[in-house]
C-alpha positions in Angstrom: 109.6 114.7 43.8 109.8 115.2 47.5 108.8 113.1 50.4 105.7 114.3 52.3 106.4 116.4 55.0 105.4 114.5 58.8 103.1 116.8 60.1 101.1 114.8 62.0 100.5 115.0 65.8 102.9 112.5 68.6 102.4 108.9 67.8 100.6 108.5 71.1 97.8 110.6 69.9 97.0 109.1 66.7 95.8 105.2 66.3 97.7 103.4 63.9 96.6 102.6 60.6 98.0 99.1 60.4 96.8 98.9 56.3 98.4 102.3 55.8 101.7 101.1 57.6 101.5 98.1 56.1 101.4 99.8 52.5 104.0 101.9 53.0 106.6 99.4 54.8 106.2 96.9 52.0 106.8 99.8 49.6 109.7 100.2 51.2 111.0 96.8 51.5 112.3 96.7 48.0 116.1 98.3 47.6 115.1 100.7 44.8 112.4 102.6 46.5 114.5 102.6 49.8 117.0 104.6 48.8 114.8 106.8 46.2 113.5 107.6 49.6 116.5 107.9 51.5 117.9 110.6 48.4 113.9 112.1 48.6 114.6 112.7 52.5 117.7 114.1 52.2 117.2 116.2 49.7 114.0 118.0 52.2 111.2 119.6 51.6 112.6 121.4 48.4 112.7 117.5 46.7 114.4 117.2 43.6 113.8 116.1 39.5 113.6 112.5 38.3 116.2 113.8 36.2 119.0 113.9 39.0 117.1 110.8 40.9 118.2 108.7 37.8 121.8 110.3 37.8 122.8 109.6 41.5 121.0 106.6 41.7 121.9 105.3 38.1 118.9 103.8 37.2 116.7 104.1 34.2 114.0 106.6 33.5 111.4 104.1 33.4 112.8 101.5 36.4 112.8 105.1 38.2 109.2 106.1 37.2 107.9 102.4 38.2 109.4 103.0 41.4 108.3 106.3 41.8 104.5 105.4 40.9 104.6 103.1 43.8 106.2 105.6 46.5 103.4 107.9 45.5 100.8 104.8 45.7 102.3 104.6 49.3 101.8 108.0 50.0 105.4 108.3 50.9 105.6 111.1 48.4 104.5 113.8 46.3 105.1 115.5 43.2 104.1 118.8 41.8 104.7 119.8 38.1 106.7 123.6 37.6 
């Protein structure tokens, strides 16, 4: 899992897509996905496995894949299967 890279052009350009802020800030707003993110970001654009998610974040497999599903609902990341 990694978070999607920001790609997009200056903030000024672009018109904001209140329903696609709206999604992703309420995604957000709940403490498990936060810091899933906040590992996801800091771990760049390499990401990183559910597997060490659910060890330095101590949470279960499938609290963690609930979580997850959401995030990716959001669009606030991606995966990609190796």
């Amino acid at each position: 899992m990694k978070p999607i890279p920001a790609h997009a052009p200056s903030p000024s350009a672009v018109p904001l897509d209140e329903p696609v802020v709206v999604r992703a800030l309420a995604a957000l707003a709940q403490d498990v996905r936060l810091r899933v993110f906040r590992v996801l970001v800091a771990a760049g654009a390499d990401g990183t496995t559910p597997s060490k998610l659910c060890a330095c974040l101590e949470v279960a497999p499938t609290t963690l894949s609930f979580h997850l599903k959401e995030l990716v609902n959001a669009g606030l990341v991606g995966q990609e299967r190796e």
